[in-house]
GUTI-49890 format. One record per residue: residue in one letter; x, y, z of N, C-alpha, C in turn. Coordinates in steps of 0.001 Angstrom, whole numbers, padded with zeros to 6 digits, always signed. Layout:
<recs>
AXYZXYZXYZ/...
</recs>
This chain:
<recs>
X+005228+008070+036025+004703+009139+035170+005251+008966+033761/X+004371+008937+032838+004814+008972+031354+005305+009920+030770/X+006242+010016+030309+007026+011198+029629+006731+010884+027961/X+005855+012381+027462+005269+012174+026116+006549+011955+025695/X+006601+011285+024000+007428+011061+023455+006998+011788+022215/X+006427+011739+021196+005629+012118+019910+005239+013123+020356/X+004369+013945+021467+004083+014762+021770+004514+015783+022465/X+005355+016273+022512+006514+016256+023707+006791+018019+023262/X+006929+018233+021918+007006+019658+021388+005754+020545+021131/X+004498+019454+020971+003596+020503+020407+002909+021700+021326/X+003295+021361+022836+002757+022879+023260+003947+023963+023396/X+005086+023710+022973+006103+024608+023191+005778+025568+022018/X+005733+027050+022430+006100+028391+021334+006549+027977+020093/X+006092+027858+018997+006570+027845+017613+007054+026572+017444/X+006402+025696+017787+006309+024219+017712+007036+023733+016392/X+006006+024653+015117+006461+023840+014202+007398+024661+013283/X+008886+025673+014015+009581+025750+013119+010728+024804+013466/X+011610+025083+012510+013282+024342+012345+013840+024358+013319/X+013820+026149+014565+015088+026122+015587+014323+025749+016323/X+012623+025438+016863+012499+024809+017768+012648+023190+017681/X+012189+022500+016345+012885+021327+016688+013822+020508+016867/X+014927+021293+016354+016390+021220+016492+016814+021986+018251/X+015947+022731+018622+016435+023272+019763+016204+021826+020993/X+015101+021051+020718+014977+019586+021178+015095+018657+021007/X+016215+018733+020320+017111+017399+019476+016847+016964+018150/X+015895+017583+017663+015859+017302+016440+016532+016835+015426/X+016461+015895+014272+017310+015857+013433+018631+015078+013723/X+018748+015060+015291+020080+014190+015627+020064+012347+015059/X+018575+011988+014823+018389+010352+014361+019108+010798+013247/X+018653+011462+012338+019036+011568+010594+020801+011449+010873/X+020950+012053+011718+022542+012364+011561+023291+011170+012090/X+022769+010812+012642+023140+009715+013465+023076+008336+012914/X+022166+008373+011926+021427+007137+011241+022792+007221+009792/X+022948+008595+009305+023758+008551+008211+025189+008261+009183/X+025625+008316+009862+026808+008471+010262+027415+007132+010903/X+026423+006451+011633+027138+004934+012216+026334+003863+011776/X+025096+004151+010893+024178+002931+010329+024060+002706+009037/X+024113+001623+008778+024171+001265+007148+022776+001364+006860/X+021908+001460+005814+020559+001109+005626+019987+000082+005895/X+020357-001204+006067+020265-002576+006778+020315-002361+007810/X+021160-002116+009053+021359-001843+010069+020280-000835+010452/X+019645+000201+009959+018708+000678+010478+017328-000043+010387/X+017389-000490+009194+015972-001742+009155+015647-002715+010575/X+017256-003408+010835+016909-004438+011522+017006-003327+013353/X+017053-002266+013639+016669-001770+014321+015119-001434+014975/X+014446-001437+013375+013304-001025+013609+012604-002233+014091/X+013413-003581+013186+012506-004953+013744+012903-005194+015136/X+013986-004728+015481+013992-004933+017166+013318-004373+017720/X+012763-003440+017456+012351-002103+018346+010612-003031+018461/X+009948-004216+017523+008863-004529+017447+007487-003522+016387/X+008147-002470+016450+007016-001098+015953+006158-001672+015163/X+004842-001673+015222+003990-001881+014819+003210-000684+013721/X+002780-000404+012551+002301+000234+012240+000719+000826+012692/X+000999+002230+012897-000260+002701+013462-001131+003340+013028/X-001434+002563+011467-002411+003638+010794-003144+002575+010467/X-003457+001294+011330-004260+000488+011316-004249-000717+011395/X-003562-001155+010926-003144-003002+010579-002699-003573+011494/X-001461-002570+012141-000646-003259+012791+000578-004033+012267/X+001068-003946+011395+001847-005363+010748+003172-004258+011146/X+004309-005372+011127+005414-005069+012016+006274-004119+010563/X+006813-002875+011555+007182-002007+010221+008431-001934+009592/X+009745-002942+010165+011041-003197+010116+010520-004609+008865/X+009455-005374+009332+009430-006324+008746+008872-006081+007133/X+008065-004479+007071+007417-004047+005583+008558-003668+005113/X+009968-002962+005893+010918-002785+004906+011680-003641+004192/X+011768-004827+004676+012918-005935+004561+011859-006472+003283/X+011044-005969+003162+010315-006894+001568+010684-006232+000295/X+011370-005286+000675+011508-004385-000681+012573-005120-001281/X+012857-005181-002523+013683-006112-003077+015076-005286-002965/X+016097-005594-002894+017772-005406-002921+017964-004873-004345/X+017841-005582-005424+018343-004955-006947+017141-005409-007566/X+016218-004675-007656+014967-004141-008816+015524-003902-009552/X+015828-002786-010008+016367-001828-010921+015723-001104-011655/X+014653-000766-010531+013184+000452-010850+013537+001206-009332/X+012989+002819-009736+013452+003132-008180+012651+002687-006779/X+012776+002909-005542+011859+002944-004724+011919+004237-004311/X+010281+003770-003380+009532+005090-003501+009175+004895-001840/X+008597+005912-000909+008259+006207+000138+007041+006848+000448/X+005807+006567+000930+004728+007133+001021+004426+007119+001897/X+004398+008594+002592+003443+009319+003784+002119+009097+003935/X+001442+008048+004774-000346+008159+004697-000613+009151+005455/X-000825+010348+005278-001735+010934+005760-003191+011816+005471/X-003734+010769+004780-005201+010581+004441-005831+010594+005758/X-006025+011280+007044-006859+010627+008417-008188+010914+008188/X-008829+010021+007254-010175+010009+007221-010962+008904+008141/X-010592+008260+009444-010992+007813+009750-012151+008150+010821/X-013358+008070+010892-013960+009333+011963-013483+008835+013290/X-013326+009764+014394-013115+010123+015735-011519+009883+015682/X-010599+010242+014526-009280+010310+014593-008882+011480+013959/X-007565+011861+014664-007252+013310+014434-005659+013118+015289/X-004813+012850+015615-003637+012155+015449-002875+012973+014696/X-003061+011985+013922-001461+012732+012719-001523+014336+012363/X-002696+014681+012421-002809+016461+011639-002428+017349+012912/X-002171+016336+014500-001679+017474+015480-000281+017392+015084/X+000278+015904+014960+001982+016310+014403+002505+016739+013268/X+001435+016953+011979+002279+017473+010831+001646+019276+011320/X+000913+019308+012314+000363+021046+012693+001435+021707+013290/X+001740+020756+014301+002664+021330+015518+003706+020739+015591/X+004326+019829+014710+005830+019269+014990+005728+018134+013549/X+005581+019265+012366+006613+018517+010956+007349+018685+010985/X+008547+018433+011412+009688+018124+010939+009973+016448+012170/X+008917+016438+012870+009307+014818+013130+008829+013978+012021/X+007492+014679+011228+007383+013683+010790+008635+013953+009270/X+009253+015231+009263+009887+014763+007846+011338+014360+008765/X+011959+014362+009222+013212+013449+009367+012809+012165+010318/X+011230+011638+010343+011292+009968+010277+010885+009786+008919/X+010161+010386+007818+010508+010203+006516+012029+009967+005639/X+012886+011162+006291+014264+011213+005819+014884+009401+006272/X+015130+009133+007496+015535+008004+008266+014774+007310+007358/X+013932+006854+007083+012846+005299+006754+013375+005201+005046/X+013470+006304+004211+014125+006618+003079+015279+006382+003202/X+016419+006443+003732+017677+006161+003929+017647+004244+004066/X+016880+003865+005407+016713+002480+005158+016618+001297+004223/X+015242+001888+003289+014893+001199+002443+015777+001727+000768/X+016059+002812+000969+016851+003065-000074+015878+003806-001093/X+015072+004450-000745+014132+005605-001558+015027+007071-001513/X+014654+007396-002293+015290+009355-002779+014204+009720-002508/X+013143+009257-002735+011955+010395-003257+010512+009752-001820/X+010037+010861-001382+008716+010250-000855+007458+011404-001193/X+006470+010698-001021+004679+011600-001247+004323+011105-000336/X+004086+012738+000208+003018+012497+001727+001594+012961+001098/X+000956+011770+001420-000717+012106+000145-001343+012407+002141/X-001871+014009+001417-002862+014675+002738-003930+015109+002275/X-004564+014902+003023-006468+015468+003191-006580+016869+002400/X-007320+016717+001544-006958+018631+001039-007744+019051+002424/X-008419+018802+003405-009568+019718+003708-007695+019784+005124/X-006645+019411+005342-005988+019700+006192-005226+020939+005775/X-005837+021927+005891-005200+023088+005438-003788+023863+005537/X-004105+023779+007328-003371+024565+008024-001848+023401+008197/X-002106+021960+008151-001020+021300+008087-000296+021045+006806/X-001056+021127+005536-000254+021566+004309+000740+022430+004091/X+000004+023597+004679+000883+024771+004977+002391+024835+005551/X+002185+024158+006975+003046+023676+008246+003848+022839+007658/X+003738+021690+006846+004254+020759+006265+004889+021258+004950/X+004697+022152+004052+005390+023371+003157+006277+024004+003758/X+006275+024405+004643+007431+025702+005388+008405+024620+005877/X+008243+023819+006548+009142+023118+007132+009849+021910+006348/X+009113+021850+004755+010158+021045+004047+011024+022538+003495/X+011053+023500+003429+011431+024323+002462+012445+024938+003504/X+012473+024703+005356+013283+024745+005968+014281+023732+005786/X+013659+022565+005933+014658+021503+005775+015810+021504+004573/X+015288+021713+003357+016076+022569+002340+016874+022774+002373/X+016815+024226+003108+017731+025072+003381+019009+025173+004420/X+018607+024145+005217+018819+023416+006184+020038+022314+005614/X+019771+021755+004437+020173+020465+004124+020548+019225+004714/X+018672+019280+005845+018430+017722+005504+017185+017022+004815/X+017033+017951+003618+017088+017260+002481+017418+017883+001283/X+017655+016963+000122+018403+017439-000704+019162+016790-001245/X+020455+017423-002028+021685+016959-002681+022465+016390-001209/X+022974+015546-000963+024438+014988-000290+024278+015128+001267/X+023033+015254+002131+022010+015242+002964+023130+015367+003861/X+023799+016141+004718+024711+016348+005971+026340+015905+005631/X+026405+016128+004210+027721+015675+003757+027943+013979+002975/X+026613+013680+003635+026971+012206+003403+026302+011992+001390/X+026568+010349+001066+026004+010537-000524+024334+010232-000571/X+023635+010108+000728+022092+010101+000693+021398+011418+000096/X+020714+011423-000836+019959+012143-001894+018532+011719-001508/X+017780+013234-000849+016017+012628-001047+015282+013461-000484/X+014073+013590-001389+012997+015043-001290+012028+014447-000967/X+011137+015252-000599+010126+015175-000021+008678+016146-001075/X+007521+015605-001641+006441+016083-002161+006048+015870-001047/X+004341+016711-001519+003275+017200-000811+002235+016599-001657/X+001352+015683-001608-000309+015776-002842-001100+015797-002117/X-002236+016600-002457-003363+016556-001694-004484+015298-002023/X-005284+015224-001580-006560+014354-001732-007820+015368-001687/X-007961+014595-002497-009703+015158-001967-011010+014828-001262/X-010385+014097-000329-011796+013515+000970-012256+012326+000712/X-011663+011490+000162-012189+010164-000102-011261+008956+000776/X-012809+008686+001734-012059+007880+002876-010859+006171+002144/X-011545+005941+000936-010953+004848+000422-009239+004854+000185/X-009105+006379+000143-007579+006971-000050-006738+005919+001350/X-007748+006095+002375-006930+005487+003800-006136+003870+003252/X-007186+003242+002563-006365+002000+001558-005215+002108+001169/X-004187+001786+001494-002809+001845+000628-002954+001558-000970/X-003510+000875-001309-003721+000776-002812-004139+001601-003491/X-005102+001928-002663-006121+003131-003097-005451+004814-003347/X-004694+004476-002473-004047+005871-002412-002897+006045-003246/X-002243+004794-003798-001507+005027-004955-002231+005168-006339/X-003151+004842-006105-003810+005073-007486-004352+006245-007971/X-004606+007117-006827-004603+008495-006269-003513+009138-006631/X-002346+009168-006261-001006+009625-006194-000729+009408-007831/X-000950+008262-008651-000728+008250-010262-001774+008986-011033/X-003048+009251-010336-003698+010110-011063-004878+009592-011811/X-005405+008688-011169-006277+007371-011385-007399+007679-010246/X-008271+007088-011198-009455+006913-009392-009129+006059-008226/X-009172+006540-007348-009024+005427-006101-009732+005149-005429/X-009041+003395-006357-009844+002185-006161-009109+001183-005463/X-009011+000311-004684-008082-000575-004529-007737-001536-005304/X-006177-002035-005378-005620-002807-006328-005997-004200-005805/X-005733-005331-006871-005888-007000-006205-004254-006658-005574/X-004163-007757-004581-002409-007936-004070-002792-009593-003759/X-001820-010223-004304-000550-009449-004814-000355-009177-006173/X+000968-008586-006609+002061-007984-005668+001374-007044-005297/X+002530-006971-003866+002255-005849-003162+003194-004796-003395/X+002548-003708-002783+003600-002430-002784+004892-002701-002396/X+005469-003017-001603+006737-003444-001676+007606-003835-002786/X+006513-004789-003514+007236-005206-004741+006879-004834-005945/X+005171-003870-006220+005342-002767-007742+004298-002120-006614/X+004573-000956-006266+003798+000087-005952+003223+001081-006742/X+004045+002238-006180+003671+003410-007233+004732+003160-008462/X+003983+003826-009681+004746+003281-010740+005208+001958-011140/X+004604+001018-010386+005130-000350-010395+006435-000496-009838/X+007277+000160-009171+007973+000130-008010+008054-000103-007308/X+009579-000153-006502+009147-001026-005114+008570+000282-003931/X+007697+000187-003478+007295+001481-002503+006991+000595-000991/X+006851+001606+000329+007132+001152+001304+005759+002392+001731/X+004747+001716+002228+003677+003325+002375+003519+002921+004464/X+003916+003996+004832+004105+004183+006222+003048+005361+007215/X+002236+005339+007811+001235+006082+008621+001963+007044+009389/X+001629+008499+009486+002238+009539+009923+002951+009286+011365/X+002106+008716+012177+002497+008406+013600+003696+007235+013500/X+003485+005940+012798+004612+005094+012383+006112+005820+012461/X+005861+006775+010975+007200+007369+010554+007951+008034+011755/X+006824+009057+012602+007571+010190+013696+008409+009051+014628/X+007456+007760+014696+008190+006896+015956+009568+006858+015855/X+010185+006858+014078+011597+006123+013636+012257+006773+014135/X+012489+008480+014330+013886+008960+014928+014013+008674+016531/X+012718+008324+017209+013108+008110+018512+013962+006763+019074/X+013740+005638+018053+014093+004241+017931+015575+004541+017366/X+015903+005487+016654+017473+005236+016251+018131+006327+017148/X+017719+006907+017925+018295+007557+018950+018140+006815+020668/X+017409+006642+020605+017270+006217+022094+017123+004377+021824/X+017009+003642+020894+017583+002760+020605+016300+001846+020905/X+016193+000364+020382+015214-000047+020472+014607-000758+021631/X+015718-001132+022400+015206-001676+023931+014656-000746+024325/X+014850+000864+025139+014000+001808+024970+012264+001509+024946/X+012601+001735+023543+010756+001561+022651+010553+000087+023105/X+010693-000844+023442+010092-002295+023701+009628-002242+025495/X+010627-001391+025958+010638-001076+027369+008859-000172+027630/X+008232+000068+026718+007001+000548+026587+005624-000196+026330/X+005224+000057+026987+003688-000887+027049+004359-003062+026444/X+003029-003569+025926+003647-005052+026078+004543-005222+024788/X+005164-006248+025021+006316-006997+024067+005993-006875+022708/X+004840-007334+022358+004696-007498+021254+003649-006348+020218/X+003442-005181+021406+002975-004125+020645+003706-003108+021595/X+004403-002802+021156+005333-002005+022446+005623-000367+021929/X+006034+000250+022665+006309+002221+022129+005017+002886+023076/X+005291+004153+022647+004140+005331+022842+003308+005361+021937/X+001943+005811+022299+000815+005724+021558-000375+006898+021574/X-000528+007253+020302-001593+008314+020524-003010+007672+020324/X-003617+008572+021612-005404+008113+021816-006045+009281+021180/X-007113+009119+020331-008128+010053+019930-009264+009748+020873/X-009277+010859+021661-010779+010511+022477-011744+011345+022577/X-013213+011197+021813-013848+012093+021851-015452+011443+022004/X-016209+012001+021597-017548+011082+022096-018401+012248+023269/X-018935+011247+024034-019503+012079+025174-018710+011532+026836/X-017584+012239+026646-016570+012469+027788-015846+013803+028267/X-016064+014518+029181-015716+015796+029752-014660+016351+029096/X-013399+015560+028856-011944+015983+028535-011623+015338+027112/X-012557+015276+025875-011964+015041+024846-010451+015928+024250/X-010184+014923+023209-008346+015681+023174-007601+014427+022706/X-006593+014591+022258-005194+013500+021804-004662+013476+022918/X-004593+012163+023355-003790+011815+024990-002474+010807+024189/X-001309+010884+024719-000307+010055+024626-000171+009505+025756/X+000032+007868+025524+000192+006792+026607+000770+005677+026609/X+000868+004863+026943+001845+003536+026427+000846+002985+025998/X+001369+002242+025199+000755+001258+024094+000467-000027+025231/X-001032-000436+025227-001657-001623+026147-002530-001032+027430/X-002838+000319+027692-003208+001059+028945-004701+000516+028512/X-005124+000420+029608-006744-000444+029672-007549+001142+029129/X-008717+000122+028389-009538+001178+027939-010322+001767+028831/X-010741+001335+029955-011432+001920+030911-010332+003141+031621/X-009315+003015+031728-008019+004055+031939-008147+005316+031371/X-008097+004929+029954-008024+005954+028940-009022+007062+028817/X-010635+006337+029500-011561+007585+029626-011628+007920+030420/X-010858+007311+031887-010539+008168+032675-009852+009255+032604/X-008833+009375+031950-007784+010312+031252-008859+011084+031066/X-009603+010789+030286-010158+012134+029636-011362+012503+030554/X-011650+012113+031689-012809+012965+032512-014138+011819+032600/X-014016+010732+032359-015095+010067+032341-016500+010166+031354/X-017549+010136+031675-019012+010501+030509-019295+011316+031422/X-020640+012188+030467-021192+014063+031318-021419+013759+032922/X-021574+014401+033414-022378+014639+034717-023515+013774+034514/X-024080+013224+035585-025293+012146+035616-025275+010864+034502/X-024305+010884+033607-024384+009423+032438-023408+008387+032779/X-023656+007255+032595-023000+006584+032854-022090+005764+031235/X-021602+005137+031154-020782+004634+029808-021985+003504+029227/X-022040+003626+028504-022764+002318+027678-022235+001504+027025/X-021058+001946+025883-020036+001207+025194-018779+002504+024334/X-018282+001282+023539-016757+002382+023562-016447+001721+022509/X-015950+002724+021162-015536+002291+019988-014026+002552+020235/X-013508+001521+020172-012053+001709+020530-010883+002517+019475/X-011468+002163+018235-010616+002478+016768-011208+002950+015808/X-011868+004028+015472-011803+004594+015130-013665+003949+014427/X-014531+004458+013540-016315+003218+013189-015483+002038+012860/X-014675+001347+011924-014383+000561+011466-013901-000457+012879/X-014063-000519+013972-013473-000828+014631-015099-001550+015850/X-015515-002580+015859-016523-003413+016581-016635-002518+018029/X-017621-002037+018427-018073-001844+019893-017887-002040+020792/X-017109-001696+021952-017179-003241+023048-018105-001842+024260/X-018867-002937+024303-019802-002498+025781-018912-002472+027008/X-019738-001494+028185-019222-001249+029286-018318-002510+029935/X-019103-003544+030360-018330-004568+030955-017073-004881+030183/X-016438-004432+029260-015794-004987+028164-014366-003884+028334/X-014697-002990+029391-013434-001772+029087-012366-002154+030259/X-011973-003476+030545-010501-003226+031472-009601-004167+030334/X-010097-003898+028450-009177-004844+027913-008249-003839+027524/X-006484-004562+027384-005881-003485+027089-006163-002776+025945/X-005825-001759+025628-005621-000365+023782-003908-001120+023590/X-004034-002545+023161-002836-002830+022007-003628-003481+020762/X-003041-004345+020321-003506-004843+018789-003766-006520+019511/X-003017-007017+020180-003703-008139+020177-004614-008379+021248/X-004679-007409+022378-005373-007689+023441-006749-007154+022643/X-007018-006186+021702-008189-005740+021655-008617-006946+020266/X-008038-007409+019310-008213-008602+018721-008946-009963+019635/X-008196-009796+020502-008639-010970+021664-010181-011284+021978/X-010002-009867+022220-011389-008999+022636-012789-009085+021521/X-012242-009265+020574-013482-009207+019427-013471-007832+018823/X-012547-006931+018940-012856-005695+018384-011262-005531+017722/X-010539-004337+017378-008897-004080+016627-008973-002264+017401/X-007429-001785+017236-007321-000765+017706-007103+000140+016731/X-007182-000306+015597-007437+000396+014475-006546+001616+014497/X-007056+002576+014137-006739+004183+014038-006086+004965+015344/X-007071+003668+016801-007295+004268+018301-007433+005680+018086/X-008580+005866+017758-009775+006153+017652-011264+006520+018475/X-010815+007003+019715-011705+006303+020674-013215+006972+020774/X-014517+006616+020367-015497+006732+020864-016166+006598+021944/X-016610+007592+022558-017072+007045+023988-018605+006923+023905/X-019555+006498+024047-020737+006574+023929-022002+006158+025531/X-022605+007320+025728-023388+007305+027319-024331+006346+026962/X-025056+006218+028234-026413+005633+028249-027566+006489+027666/X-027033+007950+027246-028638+008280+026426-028678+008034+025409/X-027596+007720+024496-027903+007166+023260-028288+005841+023065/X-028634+006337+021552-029168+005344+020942-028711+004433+019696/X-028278+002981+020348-026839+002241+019487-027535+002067+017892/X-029157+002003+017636-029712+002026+016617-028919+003162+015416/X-029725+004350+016147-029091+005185+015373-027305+005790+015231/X-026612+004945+016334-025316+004860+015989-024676+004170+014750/X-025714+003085+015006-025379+001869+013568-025321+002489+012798/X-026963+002967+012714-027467+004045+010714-026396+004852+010567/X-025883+005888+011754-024643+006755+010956-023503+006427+010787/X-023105+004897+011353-021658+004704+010771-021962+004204+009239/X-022449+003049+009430-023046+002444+008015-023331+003405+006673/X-024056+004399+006854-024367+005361+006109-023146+006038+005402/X-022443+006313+006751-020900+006959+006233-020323+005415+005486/X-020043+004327+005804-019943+003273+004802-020062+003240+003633/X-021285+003299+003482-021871+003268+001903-021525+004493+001600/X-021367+005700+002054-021552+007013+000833-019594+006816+000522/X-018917+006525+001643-017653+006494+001090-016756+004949-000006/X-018102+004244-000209-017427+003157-001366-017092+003231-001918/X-016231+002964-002546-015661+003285-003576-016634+002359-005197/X-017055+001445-004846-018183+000836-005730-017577-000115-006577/X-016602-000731-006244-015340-001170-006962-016413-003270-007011/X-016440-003149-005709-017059-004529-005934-018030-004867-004872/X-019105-005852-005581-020573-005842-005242-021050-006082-003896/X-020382-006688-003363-020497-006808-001750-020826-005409-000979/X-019691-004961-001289-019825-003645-000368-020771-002748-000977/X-020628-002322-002595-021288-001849-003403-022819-001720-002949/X-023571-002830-003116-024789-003291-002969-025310-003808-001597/X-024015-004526-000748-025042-004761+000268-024599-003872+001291/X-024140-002975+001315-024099-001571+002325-025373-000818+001736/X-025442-000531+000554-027094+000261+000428-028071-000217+000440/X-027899-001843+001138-029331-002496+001558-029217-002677+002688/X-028520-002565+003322-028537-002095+004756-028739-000823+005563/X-028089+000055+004640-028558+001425+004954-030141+001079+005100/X-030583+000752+004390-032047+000723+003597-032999+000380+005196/X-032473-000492+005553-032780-001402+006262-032829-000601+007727/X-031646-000367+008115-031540+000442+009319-032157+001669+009274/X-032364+002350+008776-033559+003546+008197-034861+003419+008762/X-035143+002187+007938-036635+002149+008328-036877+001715+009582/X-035766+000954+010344-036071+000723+011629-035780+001657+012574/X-034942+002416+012405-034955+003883+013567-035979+004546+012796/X-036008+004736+011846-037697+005208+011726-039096+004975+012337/X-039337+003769+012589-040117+003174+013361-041219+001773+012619/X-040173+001932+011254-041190+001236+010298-040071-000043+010117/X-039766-000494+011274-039414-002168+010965-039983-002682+010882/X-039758-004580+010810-040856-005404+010618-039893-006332+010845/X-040930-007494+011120-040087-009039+011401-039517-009568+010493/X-038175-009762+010995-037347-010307+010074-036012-009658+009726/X-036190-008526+010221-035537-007269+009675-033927-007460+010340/X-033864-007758+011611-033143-008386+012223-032100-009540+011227/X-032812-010505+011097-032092-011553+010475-032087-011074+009283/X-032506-010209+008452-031685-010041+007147-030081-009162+007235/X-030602-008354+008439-028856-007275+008878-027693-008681+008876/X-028889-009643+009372-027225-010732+009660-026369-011011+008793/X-028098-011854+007851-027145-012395+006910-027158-011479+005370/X-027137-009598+005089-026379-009268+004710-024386-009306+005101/X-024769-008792+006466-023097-008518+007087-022424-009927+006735/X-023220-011300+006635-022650-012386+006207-022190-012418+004813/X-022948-011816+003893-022469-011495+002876-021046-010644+002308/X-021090-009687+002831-019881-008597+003080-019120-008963+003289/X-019128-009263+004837-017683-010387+005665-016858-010715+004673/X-015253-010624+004526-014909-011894+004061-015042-011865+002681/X-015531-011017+001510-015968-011046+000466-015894-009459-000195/X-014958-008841+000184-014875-007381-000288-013438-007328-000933/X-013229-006621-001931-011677-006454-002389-011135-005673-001546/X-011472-004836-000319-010805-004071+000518-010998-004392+002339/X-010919-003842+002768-011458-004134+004190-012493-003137+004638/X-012697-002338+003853-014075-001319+003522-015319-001850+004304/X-015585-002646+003380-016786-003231+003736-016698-004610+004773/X-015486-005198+005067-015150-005852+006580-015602-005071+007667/X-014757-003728+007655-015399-003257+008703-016051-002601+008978/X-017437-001961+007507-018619-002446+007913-019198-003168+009066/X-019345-004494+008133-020507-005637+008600-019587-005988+010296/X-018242-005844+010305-017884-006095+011701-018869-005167+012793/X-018627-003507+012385-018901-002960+013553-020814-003052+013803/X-021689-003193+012579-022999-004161+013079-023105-004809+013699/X-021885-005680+012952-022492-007270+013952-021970-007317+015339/X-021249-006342+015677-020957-006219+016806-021935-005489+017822/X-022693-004411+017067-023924-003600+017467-024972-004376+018037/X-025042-005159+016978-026493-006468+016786-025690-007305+017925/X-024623-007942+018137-024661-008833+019533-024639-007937+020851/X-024299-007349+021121-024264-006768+022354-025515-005614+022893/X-026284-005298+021406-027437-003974+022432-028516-004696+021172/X-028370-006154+020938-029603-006529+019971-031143-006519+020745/X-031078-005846+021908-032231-005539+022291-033196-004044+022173/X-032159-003290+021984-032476-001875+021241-033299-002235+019778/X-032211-002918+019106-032818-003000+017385-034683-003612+017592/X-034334-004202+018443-036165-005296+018902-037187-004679+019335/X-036751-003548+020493-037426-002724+020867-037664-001753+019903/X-037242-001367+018659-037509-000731+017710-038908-000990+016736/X-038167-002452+016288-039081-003202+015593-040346-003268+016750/X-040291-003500+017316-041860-004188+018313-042624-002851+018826/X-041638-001612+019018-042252-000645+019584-042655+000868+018417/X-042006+000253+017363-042034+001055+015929-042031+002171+016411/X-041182+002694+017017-040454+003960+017755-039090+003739+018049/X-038679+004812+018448-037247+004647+018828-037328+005443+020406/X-037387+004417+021437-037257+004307+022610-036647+005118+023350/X-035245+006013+022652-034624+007252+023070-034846+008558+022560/X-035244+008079+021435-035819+010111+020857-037415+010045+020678/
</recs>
């Protein structure tokens, strides 16, 4: 039986004040981290521990700290992503709702590491109620003093901001979102350098995904064999599933990191009464399709890489046999193009000729050919975007187009759409 880890407080009474998370150990990493760990020593903890970042990439998160330079002599900086604009994810806004203060003392800890005072947690303006939650409980912490002047006695100094966003999925970009945070449109930057080495302000900054950060106090308390002792070696810890779609028991499930995807909708109740599964977006649109036969691969980063698809956001879409993968395409794509940022022409231009395109064919007004131009737009895109925007685009098409390219045909040939 799995014992939540990340999730573990949010159905308890008053989840998200100070004495309940301190009443469940709270706060003991921070203390613990200032008291027998040097800031090095907590870094190379985290690289033992393997932690993978989980706000998409994956790239190892002991290994993003160790890039920050030793003597800059500009400050560093710490950034909270919690932009969750990814659709069918919702994750991070249950832990900054029902248990901020994990995520601000794995902010405090990851700041102590890398040697930041200062961090910005950039959030969704439309997350209201966790702005709020995330206000009271830095202004506990305060008062509290763990944060602040001389943080539990010791000479660590470091606050915590709040900025909002305003709904622009491109913010999810780390680049993007500093450019946001300076007060600039956000657009993504060229890298390199990278944030590590001029971020915000041209600083060294370290930008970390809400779920990432909460992982850090469990890794400097319960130590990193622990967290490796969880799902496989090389993507190892607890893991939150977004599962929603058309499955009985949608909801945030926590599970070990690698649990087969066919597992996971079991968790949640299977598809309605009388439907059977058709396919399953594992991570969130940006994240390739995998059809029914395709669900005993594990939910880690390289088994679902393996696979032809990423675990992205995990994210999970479930999708029955009454739909229709046509008009699944048109509305991810659509959401594609309206959230570009327009920065460069690939995505710019050939997402609104694809929109274009997929339109007229769930409309019923395809035509031959129509097919092979989706290709070799997404060939265009691929591979040729300043962001991964428009990658994963043309990925989750071309993933559409190989596996149900008999829907798109039956469109074109039947100039109807076969399910509505």
């Amino acid at each position: 039986m799995f014992e939540p880890v990340l999730l573990k407080n949010v159905a308890v009474p008053d989840s998200h004040l100070l004495s309940t998370y301190e009443a469940g150990g709270g706060y003991q990493a921070l203390a613990k981290a200032l008291r027998e760990y040097t800031p090095d020593e907590v870094v190379n903890l985290v690289k033992q521990s393997n932690l993978r970042g989980r706000g998409g990439a994956g790239f190892p998160t002991g290994m993003k700290w160790s890039f920050v330079p030793k003597q800059s002599g500009k400050p560093k900086y710490l950034c909270g992503n919690a932009d969750e604009g990814e659709p069918g994810t919702f994750k991070d806004r249950i832990i900054m709702e029902r248990d901020p203060h994990q995520l601000i003392e794995g902010l405090a800890v990851s700041a102590y590491a890398i040697g930041a005072k200062t961090a910005y947690v950039y959030i969704r303006g439309e997350y209201v109620t966790a702005i709020r939650r995330l206000e009271q409980a830095i202004a506990e912490a305060h008062e509290k003093g763990y944060l602040g002047s001389r943080i539990l006695g010791s000479d660590f100094n470091f606050t915590v901001h709040i900025h909002c966003g305003a709904g622009a999925y491109i913010c999810g970009e780390e680049t993007a979102m500093l450019e946001s945070l300076e007060g600039k449109r956000a657009q993504p930057r060229l890298k390199p350098p990278f944030p590590a080495v001029a971020g915000l302000y041209a600083s060294p900054t370290v930008i970390n995904n809400v779920e990432t950060l909460a992982c850090v106090p469990h890794i400097v308390v319960r130590g990193p064999d622990w967290f490796r002792d969880i799902g496989p070696d090389k993507s190892p810890g607890p893991k939150l599933y977004c599962v929603s779609g058309q499955v009985r028991k949608p909801g945030l499930y926590e599970l070990p990191m690698g649990i087969p995807l066919r597992e996971l909708v079991d968790h949640a109740g299977g598809p309605p009464p009388g439907r059977k599964i058709k396919a399953v977006i594992p991570g969130g649109v940006s994240a390739p399709v995998i059809p029914e036969h395709g669900l005993d691969v594990g939910m880690d980063f390289d088994s679902l890489a393996a696979a032809g698809s990423m675990l992205g956001s995990a994210g999970v879409i479930v999708i029955d046999d009454s739909t229709c993968m046509v008009k699944v395409a048109t509305r991810i794509i659509e959401f594609f193009h309206h959230e570009s940022c327009g920065k460069c022409t690939p995505c710019r231009e050939g997402l609104n000729w694809v929109v274009k395109v997929l339109r007229r064919i769930e409309a019923g007004d395809g035509a031959p050919g129509d097919l092979e131009q989706l290709d070799m737009l997404c060939k265009g895109i691929f591979g040729n975007t300043f962001c991964a925007l428009g990658d994963g685009a043309a990925m989750g098409l071309r993933a559409a187009l190989k596996h149900f390219r008999e829907e798109f045909v039956a469109h074109v040939e039947e100039r109807r759409c076969p399910f509505h």
